[in-house]
ZAMARGU-4260 file (C-alpha; in steps of 0.2 Angstrom, whole numbers, plus 5000, padded with zeros to 4 digits):
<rodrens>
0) 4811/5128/5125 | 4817/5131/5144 | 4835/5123/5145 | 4849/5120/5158 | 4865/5133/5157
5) 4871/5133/5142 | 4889/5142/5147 | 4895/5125/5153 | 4895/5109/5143 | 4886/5097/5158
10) 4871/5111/5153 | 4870/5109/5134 | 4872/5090/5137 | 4857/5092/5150 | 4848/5102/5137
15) 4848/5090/5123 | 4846/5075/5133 | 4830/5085/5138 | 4823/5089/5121 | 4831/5069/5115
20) 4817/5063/5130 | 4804/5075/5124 | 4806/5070/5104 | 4808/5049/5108 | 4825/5050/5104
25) 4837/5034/5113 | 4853/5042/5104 | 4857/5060/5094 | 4872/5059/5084 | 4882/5074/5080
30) 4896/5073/5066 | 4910/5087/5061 | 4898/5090/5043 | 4891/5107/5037 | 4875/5104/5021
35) 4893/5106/5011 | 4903/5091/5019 | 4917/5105/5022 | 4931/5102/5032 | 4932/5119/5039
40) 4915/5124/5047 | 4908/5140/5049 | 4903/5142/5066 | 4885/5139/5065 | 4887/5121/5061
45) 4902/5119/5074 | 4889/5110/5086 | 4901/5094/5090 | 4914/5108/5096 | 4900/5117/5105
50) 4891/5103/5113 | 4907/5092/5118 | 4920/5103/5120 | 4931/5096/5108 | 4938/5107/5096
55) 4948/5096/5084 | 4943/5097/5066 | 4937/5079/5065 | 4927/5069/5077 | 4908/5062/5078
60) 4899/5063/5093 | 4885/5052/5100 | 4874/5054/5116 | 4864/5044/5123 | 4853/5044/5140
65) 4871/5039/5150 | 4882/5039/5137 | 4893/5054/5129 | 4908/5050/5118 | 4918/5060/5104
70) 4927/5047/5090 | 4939/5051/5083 | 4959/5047/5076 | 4976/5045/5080 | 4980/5063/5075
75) 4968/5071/5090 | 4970/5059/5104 | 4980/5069/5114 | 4972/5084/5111 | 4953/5077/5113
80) 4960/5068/5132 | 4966/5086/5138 | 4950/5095/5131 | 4937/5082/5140 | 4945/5078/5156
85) 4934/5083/5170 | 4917/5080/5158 | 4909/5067/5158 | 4912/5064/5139 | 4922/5050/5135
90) 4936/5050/5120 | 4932/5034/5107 | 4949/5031/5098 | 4948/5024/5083 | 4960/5021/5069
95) 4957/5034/5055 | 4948/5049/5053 | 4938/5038/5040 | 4935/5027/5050 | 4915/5022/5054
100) 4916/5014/5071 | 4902/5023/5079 | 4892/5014/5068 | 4896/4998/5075 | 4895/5006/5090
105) 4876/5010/5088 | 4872/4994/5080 | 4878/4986/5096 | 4872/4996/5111 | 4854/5001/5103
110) 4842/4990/5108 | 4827/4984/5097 | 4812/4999/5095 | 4825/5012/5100 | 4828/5027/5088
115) 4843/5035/5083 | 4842/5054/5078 | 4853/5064/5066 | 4853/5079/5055 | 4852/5074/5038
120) 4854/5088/5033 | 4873/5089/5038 | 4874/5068/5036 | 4883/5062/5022 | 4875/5050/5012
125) 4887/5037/5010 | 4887/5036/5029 | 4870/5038/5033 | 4868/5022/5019 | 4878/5014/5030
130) 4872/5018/5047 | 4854/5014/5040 | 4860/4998/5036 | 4866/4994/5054 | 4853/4999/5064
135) 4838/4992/5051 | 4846/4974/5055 | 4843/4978/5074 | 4823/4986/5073 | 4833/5000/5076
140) 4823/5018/5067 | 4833/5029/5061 | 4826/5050/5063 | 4834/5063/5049 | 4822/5076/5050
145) 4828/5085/5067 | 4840/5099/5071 | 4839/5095/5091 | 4854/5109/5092 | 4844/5122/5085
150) 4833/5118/5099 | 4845/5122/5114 | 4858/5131/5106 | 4849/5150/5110 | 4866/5161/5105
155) 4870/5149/5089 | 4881/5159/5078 | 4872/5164/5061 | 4876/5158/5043 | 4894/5172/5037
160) 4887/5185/5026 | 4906/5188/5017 | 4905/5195/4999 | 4906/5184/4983 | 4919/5190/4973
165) 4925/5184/4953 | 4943/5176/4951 | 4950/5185/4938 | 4963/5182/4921 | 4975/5178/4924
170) 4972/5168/4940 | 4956/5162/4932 | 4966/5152/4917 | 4948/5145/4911 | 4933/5152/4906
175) 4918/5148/4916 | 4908/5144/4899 | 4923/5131/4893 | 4920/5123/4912 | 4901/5123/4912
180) 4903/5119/4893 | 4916/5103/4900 | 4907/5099/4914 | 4889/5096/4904 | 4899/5082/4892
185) 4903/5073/4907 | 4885/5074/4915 | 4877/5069/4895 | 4892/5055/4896 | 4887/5049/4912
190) 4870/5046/4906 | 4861/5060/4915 | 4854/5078/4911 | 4855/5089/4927 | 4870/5090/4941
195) 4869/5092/4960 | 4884/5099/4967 | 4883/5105/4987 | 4905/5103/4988 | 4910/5124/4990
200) 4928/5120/4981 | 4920/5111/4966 | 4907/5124/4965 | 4920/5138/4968 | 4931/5133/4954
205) 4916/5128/4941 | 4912/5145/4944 | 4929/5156/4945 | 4921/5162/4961 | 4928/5167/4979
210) 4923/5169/4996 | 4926/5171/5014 | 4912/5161/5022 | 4925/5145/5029 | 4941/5150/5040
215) 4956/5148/5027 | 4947/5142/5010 | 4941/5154/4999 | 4925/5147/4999 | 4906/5153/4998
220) 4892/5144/5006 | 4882/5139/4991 | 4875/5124/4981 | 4873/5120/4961 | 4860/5114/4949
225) 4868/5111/4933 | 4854/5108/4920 | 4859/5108/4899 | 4853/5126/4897 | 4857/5135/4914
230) 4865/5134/4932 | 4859/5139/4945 | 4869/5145/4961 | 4860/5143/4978 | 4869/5157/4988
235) 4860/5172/5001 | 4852/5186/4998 | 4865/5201/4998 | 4884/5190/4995 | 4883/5192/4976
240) 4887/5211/4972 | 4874/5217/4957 | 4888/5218/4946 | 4895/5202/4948 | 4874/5194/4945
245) 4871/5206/4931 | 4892/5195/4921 | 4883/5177/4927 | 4866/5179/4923 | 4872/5186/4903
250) 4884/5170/4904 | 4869/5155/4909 | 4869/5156/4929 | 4855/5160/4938 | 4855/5164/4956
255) 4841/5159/4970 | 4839/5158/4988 | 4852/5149/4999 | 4838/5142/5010 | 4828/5135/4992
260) 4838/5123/4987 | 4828/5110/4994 | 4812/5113/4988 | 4821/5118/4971 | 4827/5097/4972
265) 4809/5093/4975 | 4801/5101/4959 | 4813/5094/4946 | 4805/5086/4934 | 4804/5070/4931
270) 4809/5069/4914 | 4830/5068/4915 | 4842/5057/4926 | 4851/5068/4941 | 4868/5066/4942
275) 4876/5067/4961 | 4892/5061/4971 | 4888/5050/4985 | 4905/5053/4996 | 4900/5075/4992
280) 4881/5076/4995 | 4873/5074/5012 | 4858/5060/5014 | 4846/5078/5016 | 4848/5084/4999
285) 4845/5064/4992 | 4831/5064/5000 | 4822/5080/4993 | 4824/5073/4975 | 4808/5066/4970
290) 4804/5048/4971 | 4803/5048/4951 | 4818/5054/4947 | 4832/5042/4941 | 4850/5047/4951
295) 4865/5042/4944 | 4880/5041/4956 | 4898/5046/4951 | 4913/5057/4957 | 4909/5073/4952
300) 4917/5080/4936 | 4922/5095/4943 | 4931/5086/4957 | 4943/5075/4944 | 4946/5093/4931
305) 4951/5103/4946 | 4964/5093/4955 | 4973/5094/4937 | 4982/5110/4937 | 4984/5118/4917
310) 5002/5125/4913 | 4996/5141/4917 | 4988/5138/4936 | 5006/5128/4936 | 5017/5143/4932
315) 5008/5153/4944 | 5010/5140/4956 | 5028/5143/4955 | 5030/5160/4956 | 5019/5160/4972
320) 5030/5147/4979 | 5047/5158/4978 | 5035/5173/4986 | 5031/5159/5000 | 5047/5154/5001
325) 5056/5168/5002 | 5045/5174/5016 | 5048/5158/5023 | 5068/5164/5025 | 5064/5179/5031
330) 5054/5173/5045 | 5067/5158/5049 | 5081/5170/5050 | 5071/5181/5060 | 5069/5166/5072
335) 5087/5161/5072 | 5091/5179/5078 | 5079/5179/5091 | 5082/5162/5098 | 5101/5166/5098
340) 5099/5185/5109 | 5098/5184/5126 | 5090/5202/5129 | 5075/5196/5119 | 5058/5189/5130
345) 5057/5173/5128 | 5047/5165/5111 | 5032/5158/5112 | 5022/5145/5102 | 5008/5157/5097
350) 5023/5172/5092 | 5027/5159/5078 | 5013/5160/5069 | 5011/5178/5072 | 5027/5182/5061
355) 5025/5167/5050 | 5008/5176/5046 | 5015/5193/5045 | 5030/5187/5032 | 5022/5179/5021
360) 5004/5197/5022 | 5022/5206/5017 | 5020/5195/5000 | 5012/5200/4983 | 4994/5192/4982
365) 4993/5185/4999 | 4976/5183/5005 | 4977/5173/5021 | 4984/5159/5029 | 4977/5142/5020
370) 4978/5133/5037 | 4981/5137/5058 | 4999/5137/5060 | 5004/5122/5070 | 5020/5127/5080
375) 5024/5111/5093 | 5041/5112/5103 | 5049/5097/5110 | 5031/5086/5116 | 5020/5098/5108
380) 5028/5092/5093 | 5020/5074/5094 | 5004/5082/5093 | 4999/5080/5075 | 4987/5094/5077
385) 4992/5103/5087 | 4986/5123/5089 | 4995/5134/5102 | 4985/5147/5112 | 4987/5161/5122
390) 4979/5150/5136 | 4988/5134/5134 | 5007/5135/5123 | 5024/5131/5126 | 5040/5143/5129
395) 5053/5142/5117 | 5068/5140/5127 | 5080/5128/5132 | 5086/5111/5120 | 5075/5103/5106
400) 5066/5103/5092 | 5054/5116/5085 | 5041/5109/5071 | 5033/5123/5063 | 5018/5118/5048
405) 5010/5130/5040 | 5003/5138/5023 | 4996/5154/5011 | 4981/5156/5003 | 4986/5167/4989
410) 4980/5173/4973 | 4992/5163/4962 | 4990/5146/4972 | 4990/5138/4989 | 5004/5134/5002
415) 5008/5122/5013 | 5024/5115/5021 | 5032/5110/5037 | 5050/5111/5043 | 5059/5106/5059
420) 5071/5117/5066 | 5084/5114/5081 | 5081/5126/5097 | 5101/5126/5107 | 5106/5107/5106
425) 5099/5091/5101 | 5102/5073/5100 | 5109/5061/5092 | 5092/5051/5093 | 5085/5068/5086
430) 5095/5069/5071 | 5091/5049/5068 | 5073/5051/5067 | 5076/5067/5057 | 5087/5058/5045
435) 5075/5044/5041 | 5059/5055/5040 | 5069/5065/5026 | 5075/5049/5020 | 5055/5043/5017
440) 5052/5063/5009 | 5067/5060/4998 | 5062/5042/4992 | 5043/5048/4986 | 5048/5063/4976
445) 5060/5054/4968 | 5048/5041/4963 | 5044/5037/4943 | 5026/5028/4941 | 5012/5023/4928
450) 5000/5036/4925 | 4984/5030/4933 | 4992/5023/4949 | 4983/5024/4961 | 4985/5037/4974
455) 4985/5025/4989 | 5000/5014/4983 | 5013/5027/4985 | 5010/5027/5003 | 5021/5012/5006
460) 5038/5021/4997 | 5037/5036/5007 | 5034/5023/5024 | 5049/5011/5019 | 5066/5019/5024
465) 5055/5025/5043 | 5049/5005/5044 | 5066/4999/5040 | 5071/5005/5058 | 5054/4999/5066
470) 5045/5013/5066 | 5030/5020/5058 | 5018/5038/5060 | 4999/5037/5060 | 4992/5050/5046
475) 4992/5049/5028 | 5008/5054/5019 | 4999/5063/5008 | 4984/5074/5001 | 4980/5084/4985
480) 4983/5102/4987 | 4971/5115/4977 | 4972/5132/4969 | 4969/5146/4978 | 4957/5134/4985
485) 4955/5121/5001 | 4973/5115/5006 | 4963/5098/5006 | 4957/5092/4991 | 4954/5077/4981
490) 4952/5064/4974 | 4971/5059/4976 | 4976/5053/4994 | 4994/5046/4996 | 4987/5037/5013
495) 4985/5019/5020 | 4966/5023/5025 | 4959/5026/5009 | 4954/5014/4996 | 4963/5011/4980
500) 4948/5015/4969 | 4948/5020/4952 | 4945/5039/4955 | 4961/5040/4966 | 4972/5039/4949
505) 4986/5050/4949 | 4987/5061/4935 | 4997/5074/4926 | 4995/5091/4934 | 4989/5085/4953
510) 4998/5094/4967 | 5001/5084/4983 | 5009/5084/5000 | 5024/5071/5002 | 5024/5074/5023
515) 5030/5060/5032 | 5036/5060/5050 | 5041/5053/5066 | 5031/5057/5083 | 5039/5052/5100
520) 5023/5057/5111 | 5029/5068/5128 | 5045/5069/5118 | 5046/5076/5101 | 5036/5077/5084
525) 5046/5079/5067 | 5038/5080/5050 | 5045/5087/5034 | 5033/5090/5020 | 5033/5098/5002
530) 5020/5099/4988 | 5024/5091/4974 | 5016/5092/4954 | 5013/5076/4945 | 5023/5080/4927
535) 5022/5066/4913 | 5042/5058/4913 | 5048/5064/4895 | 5048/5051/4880 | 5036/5040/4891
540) 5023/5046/4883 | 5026/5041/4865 | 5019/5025/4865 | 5032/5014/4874 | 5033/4997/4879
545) 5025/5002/4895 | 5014/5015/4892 | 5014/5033/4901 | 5025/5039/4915 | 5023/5050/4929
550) 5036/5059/4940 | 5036/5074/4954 | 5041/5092/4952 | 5044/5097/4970 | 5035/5114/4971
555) 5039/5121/4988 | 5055/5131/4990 | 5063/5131/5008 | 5079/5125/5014 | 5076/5108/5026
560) 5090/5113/5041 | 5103/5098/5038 | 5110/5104/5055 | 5097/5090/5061 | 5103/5078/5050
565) 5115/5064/5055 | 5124/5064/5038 | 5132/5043/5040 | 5112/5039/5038 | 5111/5046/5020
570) 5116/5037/5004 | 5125/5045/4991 | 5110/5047/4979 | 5099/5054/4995 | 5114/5068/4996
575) 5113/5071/4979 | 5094/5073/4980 | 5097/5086/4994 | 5111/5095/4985 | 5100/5098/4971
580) 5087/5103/4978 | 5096/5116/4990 | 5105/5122/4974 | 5088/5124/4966 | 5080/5134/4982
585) 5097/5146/4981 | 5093/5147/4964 | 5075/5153/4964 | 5073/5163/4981 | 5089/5174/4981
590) 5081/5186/4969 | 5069/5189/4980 | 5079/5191/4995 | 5091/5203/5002 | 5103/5208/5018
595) 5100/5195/5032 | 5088/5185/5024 | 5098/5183/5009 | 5113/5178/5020 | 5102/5166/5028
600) 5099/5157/5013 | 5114/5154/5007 | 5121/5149/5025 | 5106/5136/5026 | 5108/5130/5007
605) 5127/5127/5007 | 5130/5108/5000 | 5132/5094/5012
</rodrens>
């Protein structure tokens, strides 16, 4: 159809509201969701960004005749008011990135007859359960069955076309016949006899495939039918090299048509419940199931078996986190050489993630960064997410600090941590708020729990010695790490805004973040994070009084710069922790460095 410019955003909004007019449509809703519910999109589902002008990684936009407005959390306000000013979309703050308040909002300002429109084919179904809910109590329709962006979006970028490649032995540490042979006793458990699965992590690791279809996670577009006999992988023409379908079709899978899966749902027989995870498909594919067949709802089995890391993903684990850390000291001291010479240009914020990136590709079996390299100095720093450009980033000059959070995708595991650095002098008000944030990261990893515990619960521990002096930071302390998968992953969340539910249980093998922090906005950010490895507390498990223990394994291997510290704050025990673990990072990376770098680390592990 004809349409307004689409270079600028008051076009597209023109655009759409045009089509919106032409379809009967009072409000179009446009969440940050892909058919997969992926965190990371691949372009040609990036139509919030494209139609708002809001680039932040999570946000739901709706628009209405005279109304636009992105929601979205805590962690993006900043960002979203600096991308929006001048249009006239408005920034909806709400609490969480979990949070449903659009909802509400729909429920309130629709009026009787209207109808609200979204693609249910990106709408996850445990929202759109909700949203229907709401707007049936106000006469209010609810439309799934429209793209309206396909519509006006002429130059919308096509579906990634990356190869499909096999993770190998001894990356691959299971079979994909014992997974498919474990995943179809949980389904017949369940009570069902077939298994959707649409999530590109749980269907990448079910499969011991890779991809490159999503910036960072080595992930595929693609979707699974798991029936007793065969699976079936829903993936395009061309992404699977012959060889690779010639190993899974002798080992049970199939492969058909991305673009199929649909009709595939609709001509399953009747005879057989379907077994799918309401938080991991999208309302589209529940709704091309046919009327006859009986769902059953759970977390998907794949979800639970692949956040629990065997012995061997966790001894390759460790070995890529001496190859991170080590690049790690190799870009800090590069840094502290850089900052301290004054022929040098002056840094930037993007030059940071340039080396950051370039030490750790120096590294056996990197891949790719597992995340965009947030480098935010002195204000940029309160940003949560903040991403440096060429167009818009901060000189690194002057006093203050310097918080630098990135991560590797590598062959043997993912990466991610964040350290604070001084740039020429800081405060004593810095080194406080560095000293409590450390003092939160210290009290977590050296936490002993039940097995089972939910996830949710150790949020306070972490939160404590920051509350104590009145002061608290607005993200989760938290999240479940994968391997060589999405820097993301469930079902664990060591965060206030998700529910204490029985799939959140922490259990031996699960890698986490424990990243808390302090953000002083216009100011300064700090935030200190390392990954840690749920290990069973030894003799616990024997049958005592008190059943099964659970303790961390910190993981990550980089020195935390106690020159930020103000050392009165610190307890004995908290020294002791620090010692420890600067004596174990000594330990581990030194074989791995040499000359400056290895200089560096022993300067920046010496015992306080």
């Amino acid at each position: 159809m004809p349409h307004s410019d689409s270079s600028t955003i008051a076009g597209r909004l023109a655009a759409l509201r045009a089509a919106m007019r032409q379809q009967g449509i009072d409000a179009f809703m446009v969440p940050s969701a892909d058919p997969h519910l992926s965190e990371y999109l691949p372009q040609h589902w990036q139509g919030r960004e494209w139609l708002s002008g809001f680039t932040g990684s999570v946000g739901t936009f709706i628009i209405t005749a005279g109304f636009a407005g992105v929601w979205t959390d805590g962690r993006y306000w900043t960002q979203a008011e600096t991308e929006l000013a001048g249009s006239t979309v408005q920034l909806m703050k709400i609490a969480s990135g979990a949070s449903v308040q659009y909802v509400d909002w729909l429920a309130e300002h629709m009026q009787p007859g209207q109808t609200v429109a979204v693609d249910g084919a990106v709408l996850g179904l445990a929202v759109a359960r909700l949203l229907e809910q709401a707007l049936s109590a106000k006469n209010v329709a609810l439309r799934t069955d429209r793209d309206l962006l396909d519509q006006i979006w002429q130059d919308r970028p096509s579906l990634p076309a990356a190869e499909v490649y096999e993770l190998l032995p001894p990356y691959a540490t299971r079979p994909r016949a014992d997974k498919l042979a474990a995943l179809r006793a949980a389904i017949s458990q369940l009570g069902a006899r077939r298994h959707v699965i649409s999530t590109l992590d749980d269907i990448a690791w079910l499969f011991n495939l890779r991809g490159a279809d999503v910036n960072y996670n080595p992930v595929f577009l693609a979707h699974a039918l798991i029936d007793p006999v065969r699976a079936t992988l829903f993936v395009a023409d061309g992404k699977v090299p012959p060889a690779l379908q010639a190993v899974l079709k002798e080992q049970g899978v199939d492969l058909a048509p991305y673009r199929g899966f649909g009709a595939a749902l609709a001509a399953l027989p009747a005879d057989g419940a379907v077994l799918l995870d309401p938080r991991r498909v999208t309302y589209g594919t529940r709704q091309a199931l046919p009327a006859g067949v009986k769902v059953v709802e759970s977390v998907n089995p794949t979800t639970l078996a692949k956040s629990r890391k065997d012995e061997a993903e966790a001894a390759h684990v460790r070995a890529t986190m001496e190859q991170d850390g080590a690049a790690l000291c190799e870009f800090f001291c590069w840094l502290e050489q850089a900052l301290a010479d004054p022929q040098r240009a002056p840094l930037t914020e993007v030059a940071i993630n340039t080396h950051i990136t370039a030490a750790r590709a120096r590294r056996p079996h990197f891949v790719s960064p597992s995340f965009g390299t947030i480098a935010g100095f002195r204000s940029n720093g309160a940003i949560m997410h903040y991403r440096a450009s060429e167009a818009s980033h901060a000189v690194i000059e002057g006093d203050g600090l310097l918080l630098i959070d990135s991560g590797g995708q590598y062959l043997g595991g993912t990466t991610d941590i964040t350290r604070v650095v001084p740039v020429g002098t800081i405060t004593a008000e810095h080194k406080r708020d560095f000293t409590l944030v450390l003092k939160g990261m210290i009290a977590l990893s050296a936490t002993r729990f039940p097995k089972g515990t939910r996830s949710p619960m150790l949020d306070a521990i972490a939160r404590a010695p920051i509350w104590a002096a009145g002061i608290d930071f607005g993200h989760g302390t938290g999240h479940g790490v994968g391997f060589f998968l999405n820097v993301h992953e469930g079902p664990q969340s060591i965060s206030p805004s998700a529910m204490p539910e029985p799939h959140t249980a922490m259990e031996a093998g699960m890698i986490t973040s424990i990243e808390p922090g302090i953000y002083r906005p216009g100011r300064w950010g700090i935030r200190i994070e390392n990954l840690v490895l749920n290990q069973p507390v030894e003799g616990s498990a024997s049958g005592g009084e008190f059943g099964e223990f659970l303790r961390f394994e910190t993981l990550t291997l980089c020195p935390i710069d106690t020159r930020c510290l103000d050392l009165a704050l610190l307890r004995e025990d908290e020294r002791a922790w620090l010692n420890d673990y600067h004596a174990t990072v000594r330990q581990r990376l030194a074989p791995h460095l040499a000359g400056d770098a290895l200089a560096w680390l022993h300067t920046r592990t010496e015992a306080v």
